[in-house]
N, C-alpha and C positions, 0 to 999 in steps of 0.2 A: 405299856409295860406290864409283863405278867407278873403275879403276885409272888412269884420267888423272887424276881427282881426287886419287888417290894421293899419284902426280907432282907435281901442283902445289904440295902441300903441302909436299914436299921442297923445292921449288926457291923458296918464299916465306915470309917471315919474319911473320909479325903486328905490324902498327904500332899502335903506341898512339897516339892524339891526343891524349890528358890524361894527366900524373901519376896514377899508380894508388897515390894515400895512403890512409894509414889510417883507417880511422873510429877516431873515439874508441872504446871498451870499451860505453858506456853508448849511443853511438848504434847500434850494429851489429843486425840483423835475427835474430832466434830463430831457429837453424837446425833443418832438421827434414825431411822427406820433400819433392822435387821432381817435380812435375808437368810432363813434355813435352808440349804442345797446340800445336795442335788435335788433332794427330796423334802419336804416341811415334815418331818417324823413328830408327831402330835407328842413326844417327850419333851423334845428339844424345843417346839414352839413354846410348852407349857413353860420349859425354865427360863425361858428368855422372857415369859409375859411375867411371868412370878415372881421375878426381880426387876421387873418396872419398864420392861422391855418392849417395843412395838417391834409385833414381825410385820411384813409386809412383802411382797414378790420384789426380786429383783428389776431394779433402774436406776433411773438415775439419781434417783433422793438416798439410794441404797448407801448406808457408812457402814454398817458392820457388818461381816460373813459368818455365820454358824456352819463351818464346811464338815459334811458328816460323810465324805467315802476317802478312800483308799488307792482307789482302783482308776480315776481320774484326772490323771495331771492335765491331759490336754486342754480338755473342758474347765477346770481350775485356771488355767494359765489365761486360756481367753477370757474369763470375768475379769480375773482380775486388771488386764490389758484394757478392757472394754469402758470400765466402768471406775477410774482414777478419784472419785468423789468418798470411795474404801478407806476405811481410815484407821479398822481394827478388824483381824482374822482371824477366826478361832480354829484348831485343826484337831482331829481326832484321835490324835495317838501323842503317844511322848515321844517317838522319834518322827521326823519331821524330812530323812530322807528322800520321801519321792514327790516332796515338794521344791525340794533343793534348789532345785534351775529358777521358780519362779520368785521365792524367795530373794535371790540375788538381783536374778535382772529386776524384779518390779520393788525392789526397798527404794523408800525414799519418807523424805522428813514427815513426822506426824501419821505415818504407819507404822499401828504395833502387831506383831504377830506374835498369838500365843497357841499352847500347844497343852494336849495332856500329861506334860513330865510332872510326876510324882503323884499325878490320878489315883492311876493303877498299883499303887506300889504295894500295898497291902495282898491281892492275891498272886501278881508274881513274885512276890517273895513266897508265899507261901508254896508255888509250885517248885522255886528254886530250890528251897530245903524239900518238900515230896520227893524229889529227881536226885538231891544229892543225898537221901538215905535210900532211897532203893538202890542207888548206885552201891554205895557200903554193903548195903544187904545183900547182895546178889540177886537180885529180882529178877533182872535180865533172865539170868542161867534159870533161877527156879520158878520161872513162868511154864519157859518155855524145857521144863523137866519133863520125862513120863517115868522115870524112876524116883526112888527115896534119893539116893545120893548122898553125899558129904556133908556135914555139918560147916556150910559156910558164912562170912559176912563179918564186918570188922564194923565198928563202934565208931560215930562223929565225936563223942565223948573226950577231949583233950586235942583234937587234933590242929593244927597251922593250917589255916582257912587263909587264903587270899582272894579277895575280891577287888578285880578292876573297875572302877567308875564308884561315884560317890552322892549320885542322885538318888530320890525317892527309894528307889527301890532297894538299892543298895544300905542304905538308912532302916529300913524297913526289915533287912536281910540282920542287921547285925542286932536288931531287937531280938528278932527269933532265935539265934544262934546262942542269944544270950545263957541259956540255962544250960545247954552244951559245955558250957568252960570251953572254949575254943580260944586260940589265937589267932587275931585276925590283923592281916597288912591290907588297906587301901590303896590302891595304886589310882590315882588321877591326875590330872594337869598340873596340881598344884600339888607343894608337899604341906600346907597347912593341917594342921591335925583333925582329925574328924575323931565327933565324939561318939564313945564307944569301941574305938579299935584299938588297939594295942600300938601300932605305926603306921605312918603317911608315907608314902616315896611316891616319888612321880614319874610319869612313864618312860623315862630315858633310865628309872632303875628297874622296871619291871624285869631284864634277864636276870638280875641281882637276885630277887626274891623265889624266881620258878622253882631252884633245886631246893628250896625249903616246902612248897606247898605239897598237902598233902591232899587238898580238896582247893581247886583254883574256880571262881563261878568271874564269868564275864555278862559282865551286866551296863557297860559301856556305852555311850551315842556312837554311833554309826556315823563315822566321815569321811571324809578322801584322806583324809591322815590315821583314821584308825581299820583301813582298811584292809584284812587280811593280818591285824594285831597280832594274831599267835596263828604261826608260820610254823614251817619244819625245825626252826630254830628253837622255839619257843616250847614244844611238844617237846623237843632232845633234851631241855635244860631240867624240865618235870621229871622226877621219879618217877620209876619205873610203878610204884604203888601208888599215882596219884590219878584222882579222874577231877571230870572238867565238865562243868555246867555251863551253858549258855542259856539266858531268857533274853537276851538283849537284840544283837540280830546277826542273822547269818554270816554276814559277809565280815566279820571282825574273826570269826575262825578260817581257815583256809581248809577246806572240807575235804581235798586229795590227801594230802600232809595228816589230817585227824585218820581218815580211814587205815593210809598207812602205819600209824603210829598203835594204832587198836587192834591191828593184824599184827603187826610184830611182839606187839607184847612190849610196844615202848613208855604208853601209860595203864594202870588200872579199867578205865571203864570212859565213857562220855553219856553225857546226856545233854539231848538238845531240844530246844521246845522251838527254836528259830535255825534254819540252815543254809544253805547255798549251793544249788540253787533251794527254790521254796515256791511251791510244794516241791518236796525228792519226788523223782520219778518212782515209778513204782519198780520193787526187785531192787533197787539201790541197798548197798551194803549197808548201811545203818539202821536198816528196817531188819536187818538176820543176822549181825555178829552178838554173838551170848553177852558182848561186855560193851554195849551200844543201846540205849533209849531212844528216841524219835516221837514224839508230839506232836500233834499239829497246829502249834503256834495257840496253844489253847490253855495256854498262863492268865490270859483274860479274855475271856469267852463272851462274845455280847452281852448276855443274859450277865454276869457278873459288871462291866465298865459301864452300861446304858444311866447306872444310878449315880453312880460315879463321876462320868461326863458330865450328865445333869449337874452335878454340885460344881465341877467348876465352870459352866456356862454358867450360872445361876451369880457367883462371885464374879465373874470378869464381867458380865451386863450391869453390871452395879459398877465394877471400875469405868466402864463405860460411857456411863450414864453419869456417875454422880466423883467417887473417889483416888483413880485415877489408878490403884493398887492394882494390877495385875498380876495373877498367879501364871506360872510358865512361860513367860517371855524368850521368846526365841531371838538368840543374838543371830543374825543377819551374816555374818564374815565366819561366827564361830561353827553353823550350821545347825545348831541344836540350842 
């Protein structure tokens, strides 16, 4: 870990987005030797020995998975196929999408899978407010100036903020918005109230809320039911002065429907730190419309999540081992 990683780990607390309860005594996973894949990345080993954890290469003594890529379902799918003695998986992000398939097919009684929802939630909020005041500001237009030009940009300062999904990050989001004076609508599964916003509705009322937003951030899990969430539908119902943040993930926006909508002049602006596809090829219209941002998915950048991860590998080896409390438990049916 390089020593700004260090830093950062000082200066940022680990958010949880679920209750880390107890499993029952009888549901808890055999604890036993942990395996760091694909690679043993000498962070990840440390936090697992740090919290009283034995790594050891994978076989067949192997009960817990520290799975640290992205970019491998296939080889993820065959361990876990291989080697049924798994009894607890940790995965490296808070969405948990291109794990999906094996998730399903391989759940079964006394496998827990957990994930980093609510890890990160600290610097993608803070990207989500950087994105939605440049958006206000015109940053876009005034980067890419070579004249003085117009006195532009309008104020976050009082405005109707709706934010879809109601994890970590989103939690994290309505902290910072706080000095803002904003009005903020939650939209999630449930209409329970979450603390902080102003109202709850759930997503069979989100058309209800869009013609109010005047800054909409989707910050949502990615599922076969939130797929393609805001549609050409969804874009019509937004004012024409509203823009739209995404740090969550691409495929919850419908990326023909947005470019349309930003060419016509049907919302204010976008910005996206996540898109669809991903990476955008190069030349792709959200890389050169004046009222469009594009990021490279770089809301939590290695160097920021490496310290982060660490803390909650370091907490779940302990559920593991001794207490049962798992942070980010992924529901199996729910996807996330």
């Amino acid at each position: 870990m390089t020593p700004r990683s260090r830093s950062f780990d000082g200066r940022h607390r680990e958010v949880l987005a679920v209750a880390a309860d107890a499993l029952p005594a009888g549901e808890r996973p055999e604890p036993g030797p942990i395996a760091v894949l694909p690679e043993a990345d000498p962070t990840f080993v440390e936090a697992v020995e740090a919290a009283g954890g034995t790594v050891a290469p994978l076989g067949d003594d192997t009960r817990g998975i520290v799975w640290l890529a992205h970019d491998r379902p296939e080889q993820f799918d065959e361990i876990i196929s291989t080697y049924p003695g798994i009894g607890w998986v940790q995965l490296p992000w808070a969405g948990v999408d291109a794990f999906a398939d094996s998730i399903r097919d391989h759940d079964r009684p006394g496998l827990v899978w957990t994930s980093a929802k609510g890890a990160y939630a600290q610097p993608v909020a803070e990207h989500a407010l950087t994105l939605a005041l440049a958006l206000l500001r015109e940053l876009p237009t005034r980067i890419r100036a070579t004249t003085w030009g117009p006195k532009i940009g309008s104020s976050l300062y009082g405005l109707n903020v709706v934010i879809i999904g109601a994890g970590g990050i989103a939690l994290e989001l309505l902290r910072l918005l706080e000095p803002f004076g904003v009005t903020v609508t939650i939209v999630r599964r449930s209409a329970d109230p979450v603390a902080g916003a102003h109202r709850t509705v759930t997503v069979e009322q989100l058309d209800e809320v869009l013609p109010e937003a005047d800054l909409l951030v989707v910050a949502a899990a990615f599922t076969a039911g939130t797929d393609k969430l805001i549609g050409a539908r969804q874009l019509e119902l937004l004012p024409d002065t509203a823009h739209l943040v995404n740090i969550a993930r691409g495929g919850l926006v419908d990326t023909e429907a947005l470019v349309a909508a930003l060419e016509s002049g049907g919302i204010a602006g976008a910005a996206l730190d996540v898109t669809d596809p991903e990476p955008l090829p190069d030349g792709h219209p959200l890389f050169s419309l004046d009222n469009a941002i594009a990021t490279p998915h770089s809301a939590d950048t290695p160097e920021m999540i490496a310290p982060l991860l660490a803390a909650r590998v370091r907490h779940n080896v302990r559920a593991f081992l001794e207490t049962g409390e798992f942070a980010g438990r992924v529901d199996p049916a729910a996807g996330y």
